[in-house]
TIRO-2110 file (N, C-alpha, C; in Angstrom, 1 decimal):
// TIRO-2110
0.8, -1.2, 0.0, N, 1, A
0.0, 0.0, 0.0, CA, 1, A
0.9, 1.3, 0.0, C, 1, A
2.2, 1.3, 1.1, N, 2, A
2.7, 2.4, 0.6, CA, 2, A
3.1, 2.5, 0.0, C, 2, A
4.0, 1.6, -0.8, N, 3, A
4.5, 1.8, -2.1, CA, 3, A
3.8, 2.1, -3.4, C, 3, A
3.0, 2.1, -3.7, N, 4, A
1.4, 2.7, -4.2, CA, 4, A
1.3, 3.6, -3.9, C, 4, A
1.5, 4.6, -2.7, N, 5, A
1.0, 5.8, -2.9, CA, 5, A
2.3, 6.7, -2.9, C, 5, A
3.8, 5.8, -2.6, N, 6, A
5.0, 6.7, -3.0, CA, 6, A
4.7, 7.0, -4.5, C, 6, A
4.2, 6.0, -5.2, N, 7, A
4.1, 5.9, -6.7, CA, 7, A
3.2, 6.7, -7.6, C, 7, A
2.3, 6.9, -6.5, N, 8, A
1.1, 8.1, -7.0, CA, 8, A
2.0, 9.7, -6.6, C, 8, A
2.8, 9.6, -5.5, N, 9, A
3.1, 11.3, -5.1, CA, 9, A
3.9, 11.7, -6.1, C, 9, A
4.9, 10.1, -6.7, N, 10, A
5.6, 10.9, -7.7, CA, 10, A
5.3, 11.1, -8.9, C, 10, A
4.1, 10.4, -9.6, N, 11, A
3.5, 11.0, -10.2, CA, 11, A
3.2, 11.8, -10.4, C, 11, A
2.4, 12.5, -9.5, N, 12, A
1.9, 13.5, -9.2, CA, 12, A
2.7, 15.1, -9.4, C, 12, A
3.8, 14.6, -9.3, N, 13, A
5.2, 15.2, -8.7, CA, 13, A
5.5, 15.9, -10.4, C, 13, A
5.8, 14.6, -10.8, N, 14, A
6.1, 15.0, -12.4, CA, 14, A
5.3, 15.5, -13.4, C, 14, A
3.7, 15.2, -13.0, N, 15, A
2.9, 16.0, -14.0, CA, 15, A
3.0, 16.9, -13.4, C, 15, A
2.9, 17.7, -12.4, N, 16, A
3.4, 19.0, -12.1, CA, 16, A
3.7, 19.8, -12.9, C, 16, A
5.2, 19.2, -12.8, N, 17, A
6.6, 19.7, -13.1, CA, 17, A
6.3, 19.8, -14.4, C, 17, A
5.6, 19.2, -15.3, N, 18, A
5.0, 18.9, -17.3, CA, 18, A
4.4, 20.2, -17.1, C, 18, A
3.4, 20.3, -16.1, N, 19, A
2.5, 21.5, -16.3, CA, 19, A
3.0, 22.4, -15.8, C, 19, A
4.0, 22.9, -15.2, N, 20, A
4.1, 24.0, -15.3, CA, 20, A
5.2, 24.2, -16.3, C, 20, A
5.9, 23.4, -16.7, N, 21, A
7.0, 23.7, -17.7, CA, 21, A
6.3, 24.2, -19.2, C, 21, A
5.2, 23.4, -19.3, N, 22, A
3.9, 23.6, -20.5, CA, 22, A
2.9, 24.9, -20.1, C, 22, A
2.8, 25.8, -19.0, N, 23, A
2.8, 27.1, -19.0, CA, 23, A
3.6, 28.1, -19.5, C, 23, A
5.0, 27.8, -18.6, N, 24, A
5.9, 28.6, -19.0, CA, 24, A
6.1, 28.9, -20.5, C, 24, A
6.2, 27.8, -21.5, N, 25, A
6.3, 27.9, -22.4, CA, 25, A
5.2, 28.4, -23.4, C, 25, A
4.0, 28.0, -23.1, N, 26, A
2.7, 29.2, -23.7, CA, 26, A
3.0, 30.4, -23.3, C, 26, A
3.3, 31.0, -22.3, N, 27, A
3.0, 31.8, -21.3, CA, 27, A
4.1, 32.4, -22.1, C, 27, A
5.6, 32.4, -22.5, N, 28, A
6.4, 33.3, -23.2, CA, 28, A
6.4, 33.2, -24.6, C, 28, A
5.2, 32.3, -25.3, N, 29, A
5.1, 32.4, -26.7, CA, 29, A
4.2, 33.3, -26.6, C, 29, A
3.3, 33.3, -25.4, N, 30, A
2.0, 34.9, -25.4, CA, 30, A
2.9, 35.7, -25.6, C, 30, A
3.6, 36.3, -25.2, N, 31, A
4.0, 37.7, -24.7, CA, 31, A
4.9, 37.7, -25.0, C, 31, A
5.9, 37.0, -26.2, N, 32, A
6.1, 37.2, -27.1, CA, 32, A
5.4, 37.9, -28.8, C, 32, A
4.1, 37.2, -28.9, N, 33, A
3.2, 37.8, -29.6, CA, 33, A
2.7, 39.2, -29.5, C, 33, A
2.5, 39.0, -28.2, N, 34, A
2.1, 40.4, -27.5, CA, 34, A
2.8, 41.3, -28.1, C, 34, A
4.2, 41.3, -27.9, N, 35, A
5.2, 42.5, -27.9, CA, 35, A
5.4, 42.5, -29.4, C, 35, A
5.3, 41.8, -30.4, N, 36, A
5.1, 41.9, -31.7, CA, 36, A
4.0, 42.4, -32.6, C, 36, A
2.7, 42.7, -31.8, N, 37, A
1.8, 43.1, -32.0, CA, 37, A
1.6, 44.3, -31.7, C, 37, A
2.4, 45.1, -30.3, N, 38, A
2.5, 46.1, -29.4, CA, 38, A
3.3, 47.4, -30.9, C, 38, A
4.5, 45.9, -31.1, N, 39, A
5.6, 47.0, -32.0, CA, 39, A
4.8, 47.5, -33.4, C, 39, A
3.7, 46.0, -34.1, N, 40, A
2.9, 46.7, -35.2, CA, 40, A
1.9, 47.6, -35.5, C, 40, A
1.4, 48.2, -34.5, N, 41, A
0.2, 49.1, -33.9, CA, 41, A
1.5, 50.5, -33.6, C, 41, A
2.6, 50.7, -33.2, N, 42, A
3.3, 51.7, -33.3, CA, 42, A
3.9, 51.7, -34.5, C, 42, A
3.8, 50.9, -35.7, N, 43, A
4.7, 51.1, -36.7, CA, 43, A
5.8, 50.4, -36.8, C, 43, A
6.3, 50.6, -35.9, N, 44, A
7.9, 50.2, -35.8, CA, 44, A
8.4, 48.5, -36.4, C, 44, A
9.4, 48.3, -37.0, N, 45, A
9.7, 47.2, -37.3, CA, 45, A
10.9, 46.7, -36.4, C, 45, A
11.3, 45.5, -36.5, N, 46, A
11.8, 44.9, -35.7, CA, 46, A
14.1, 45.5, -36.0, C, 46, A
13.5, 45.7, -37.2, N, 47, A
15.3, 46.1, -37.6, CA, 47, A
15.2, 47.4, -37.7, C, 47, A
14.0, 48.4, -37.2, N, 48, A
14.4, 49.8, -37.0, CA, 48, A
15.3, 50.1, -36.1, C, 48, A
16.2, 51.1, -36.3, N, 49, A
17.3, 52.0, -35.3, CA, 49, A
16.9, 52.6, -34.4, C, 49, A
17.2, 52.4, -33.3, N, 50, A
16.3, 52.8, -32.4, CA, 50, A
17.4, 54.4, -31.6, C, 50, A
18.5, 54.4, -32.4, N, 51, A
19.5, 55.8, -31.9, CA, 51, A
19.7, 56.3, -32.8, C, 51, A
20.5, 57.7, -33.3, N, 52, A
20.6, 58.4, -34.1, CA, 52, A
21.7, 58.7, -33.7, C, 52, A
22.9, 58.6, -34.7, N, 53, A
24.8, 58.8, -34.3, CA, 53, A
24.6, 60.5, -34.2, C, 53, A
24.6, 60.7, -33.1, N, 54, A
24.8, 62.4, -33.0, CA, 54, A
26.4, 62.3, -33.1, C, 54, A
26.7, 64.0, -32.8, N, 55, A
28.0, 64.1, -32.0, CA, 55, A
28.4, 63.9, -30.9, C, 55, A
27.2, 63.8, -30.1, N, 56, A
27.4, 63.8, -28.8, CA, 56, A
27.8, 62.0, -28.4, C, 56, A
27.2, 61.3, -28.9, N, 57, A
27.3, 59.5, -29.4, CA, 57, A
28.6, 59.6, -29.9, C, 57, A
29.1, 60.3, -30.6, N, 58, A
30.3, 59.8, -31.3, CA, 58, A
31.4, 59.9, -30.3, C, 58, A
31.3, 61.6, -29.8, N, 59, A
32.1, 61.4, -28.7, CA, 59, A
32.5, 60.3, -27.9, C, 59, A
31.4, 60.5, -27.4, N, 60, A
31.2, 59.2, -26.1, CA, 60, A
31.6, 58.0, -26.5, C, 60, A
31.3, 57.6, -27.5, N, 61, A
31.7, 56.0, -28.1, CA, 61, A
32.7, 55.9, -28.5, C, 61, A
33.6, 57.2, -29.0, N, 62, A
35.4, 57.6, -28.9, CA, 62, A
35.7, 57.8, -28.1, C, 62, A
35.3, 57.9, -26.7, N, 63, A
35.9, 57.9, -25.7, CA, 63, A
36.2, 56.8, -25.0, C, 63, A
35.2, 55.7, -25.3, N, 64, A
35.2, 54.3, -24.8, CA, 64, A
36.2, 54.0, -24.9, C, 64, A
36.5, 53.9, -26.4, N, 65, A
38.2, 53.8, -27.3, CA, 65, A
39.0, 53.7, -27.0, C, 65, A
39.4, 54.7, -26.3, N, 66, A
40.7, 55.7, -25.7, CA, 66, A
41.2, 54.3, -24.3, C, 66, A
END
């Protein structure tokens, strides 16, 4: 008998662990969509530049340099 119900806790144990691993993974393909949807409603595409090389950038990024 107990060995029967060690047998059931670890079952139990591992579908768990299935279901929540099978959330996680819907769960970052949502909101992944999400944020692809967010970016098509602003326009924006995914290889837009999101800085503009001022002078003030160039400096700065020549200064890293140094």
């Amino acid at each position: 008998m107990e060995n029967q119900n060690k047998r059931e806790q670890r079952r139990s144990l591992i579908k768990g662990f299935f279901a929540a691993g099978a959330a996680a993974v819907l769960g970052a393909s949502v909101s992944k969509k999400a944020r692809a949807s967010q970016m098509a409603q602003k326009g924006q595409d995914s290889q837009d530049i999101l800085y503009r090389e001022t002078e003030e950038f160039r400096a700065y990024y020549d200064s890293l340099l140094d």
